[in-house]
N, C-alpha and C positions, 0 to 999 in steps of 0.2 A: 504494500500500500504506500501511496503517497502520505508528505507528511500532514497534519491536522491543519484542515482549509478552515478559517477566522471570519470569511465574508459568502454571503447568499453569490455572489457574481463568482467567484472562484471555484464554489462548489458546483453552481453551473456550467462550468467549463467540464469539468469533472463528468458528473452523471449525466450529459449530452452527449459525451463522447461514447456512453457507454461502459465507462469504467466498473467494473464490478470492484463494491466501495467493500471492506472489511472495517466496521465501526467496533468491533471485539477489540482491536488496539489501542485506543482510545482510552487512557486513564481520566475519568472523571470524577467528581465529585456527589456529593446525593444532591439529586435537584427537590429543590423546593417545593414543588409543586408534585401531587399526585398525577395530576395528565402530563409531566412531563419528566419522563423516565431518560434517565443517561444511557449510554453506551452501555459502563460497566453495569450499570445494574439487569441489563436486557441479557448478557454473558451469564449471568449467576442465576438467573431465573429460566434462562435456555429459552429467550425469545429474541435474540441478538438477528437484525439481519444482515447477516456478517457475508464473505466476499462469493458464498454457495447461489448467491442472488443477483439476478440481471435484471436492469435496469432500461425499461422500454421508456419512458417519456421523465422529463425534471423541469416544473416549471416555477419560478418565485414567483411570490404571490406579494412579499414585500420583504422590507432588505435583511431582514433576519429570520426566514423561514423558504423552505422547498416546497413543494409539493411533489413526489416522486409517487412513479408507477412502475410495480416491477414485470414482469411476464413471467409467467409459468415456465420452468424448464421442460415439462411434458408438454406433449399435442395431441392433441386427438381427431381421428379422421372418421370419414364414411359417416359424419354428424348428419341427421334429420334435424330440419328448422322446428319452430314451436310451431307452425300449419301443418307438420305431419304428424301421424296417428301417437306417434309416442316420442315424436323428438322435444318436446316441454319438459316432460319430466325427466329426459337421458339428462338434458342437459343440465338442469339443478340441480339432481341428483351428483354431478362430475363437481360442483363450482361447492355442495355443499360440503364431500367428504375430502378434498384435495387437500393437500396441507405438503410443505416443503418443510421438514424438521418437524418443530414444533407450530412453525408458522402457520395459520388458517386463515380465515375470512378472504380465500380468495374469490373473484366474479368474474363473469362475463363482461367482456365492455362494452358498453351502453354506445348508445347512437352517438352521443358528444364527444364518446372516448375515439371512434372511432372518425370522428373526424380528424381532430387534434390530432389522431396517431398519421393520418394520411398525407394532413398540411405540414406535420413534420418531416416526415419522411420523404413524400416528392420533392418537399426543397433540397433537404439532405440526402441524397445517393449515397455518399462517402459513407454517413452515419449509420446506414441499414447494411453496407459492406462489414462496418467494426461492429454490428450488434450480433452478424452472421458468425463471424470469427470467434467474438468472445461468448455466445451458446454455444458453437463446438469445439471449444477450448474446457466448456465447461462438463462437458461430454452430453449435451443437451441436446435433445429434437430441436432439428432445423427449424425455420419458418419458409416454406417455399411459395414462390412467386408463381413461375411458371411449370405449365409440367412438359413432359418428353415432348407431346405434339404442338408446343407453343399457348395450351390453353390456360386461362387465369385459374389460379388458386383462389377461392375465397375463405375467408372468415366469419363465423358468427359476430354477432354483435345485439344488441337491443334483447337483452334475452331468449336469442334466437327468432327475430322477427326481421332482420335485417342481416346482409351481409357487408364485408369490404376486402380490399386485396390490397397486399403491399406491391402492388406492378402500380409503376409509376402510371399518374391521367385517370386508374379508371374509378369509377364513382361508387360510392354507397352506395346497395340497391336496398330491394325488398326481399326475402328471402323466397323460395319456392318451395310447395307442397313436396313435392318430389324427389327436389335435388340434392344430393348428399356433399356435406361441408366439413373445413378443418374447423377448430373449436380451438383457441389458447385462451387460458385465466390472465385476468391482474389482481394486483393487489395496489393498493395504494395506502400510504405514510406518508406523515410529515415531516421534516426537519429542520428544527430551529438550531438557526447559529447565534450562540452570543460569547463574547470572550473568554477562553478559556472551556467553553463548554458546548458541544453538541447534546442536545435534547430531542428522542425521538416520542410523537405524539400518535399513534394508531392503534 
């Protein structure tokens, strides 16, 4: 790991590229606040999310806090939308029992997520190249674009009532009765910087 980043813009620089952060390093102190847990105390309680976690979107929200979303290292394919007979209940069924360590509370990304995820990405090429690299560094399920015959990949989203693709241009759609799709969780945390201390809130 890089060493302890002191400002919301540095940290951005960081979790935009994709760095998978290891906050377990992090010698802290006890925060003051029940909603806002340190590093070291997430380590000792085995809720750390330490460098096992990739980081799909980081946006501040103001100069001492993140907003981070991480992706699931698992994928799931051959997914039914929530218009087919039983793809509603596959899917929350997947989003309710997932957990990465101790981690849980993962979901589906919602229509907004997946905007955000696509406005980021079409701009940044580069960044979906380094998020590729560092899932299969992580020995992680890829995220795939296209497949062998050139055709789009999509993803759930909206609880499975919508899809989207990381292939650059093409648009959110509506999901189809019929069509079978990949499925990736997020998860989202906050993180506050203030001197001397990172505080995560989730």
């Amino acid at each position: 790991m890089r060493q302890l980043y002191h400002s919301a813009l540095a940290c951005m620089v960081l979790v935009c590229s994709c760095e998978k952060v290891d906050f377990s390093l992090v010698n802290q102190e006890k925060a003051s606040s029940t909603n806002e847990t340190t590093a070291s105390q997430q380590q000792t309680t085995g809720k750390t999310l330490s460098d096992e976690h990739i980081i799909l979107l980081a946006d501040t929200t103001d100069e001492d806090k993140v907003e981070i979303m991480y992706v699931s290292l698992v994928e799931w394919h051959n997914m039914g939308s929530s218009f087919s007979t039983t793809g509603e209940q596959a899917i929350a069924d997947i989003a309710a029992s997932y957990a990465e360590g101790d981690i849980t509370g993962w979901r589906v990304p919602s229509y907004d997520d997946a905007i955000r995820i696509k406005a980021h990405y079409d701009a940044h090429t580069d960044l979906f190249n380094e998020l590729s690299e560092r899932l299969d560094h992580a020995g992680a399920a890829p995220i795939y674009v296209t497949t062998y015959d050139n055709k789009t990949y999509r993803y759930l989203c909206a609880g499975g009532d919508s899809t989207f693709s990381f292939r650059t241009g093409y648009a959110t759609l509506k999901a189809g009765a019929t069509v079978k799709y990949n499925l990736r969780l997020v998860k989202d945390t906050s993180l506050y910087i203030i001197p001397e201390k990172i505080n995560f809130d989730y």
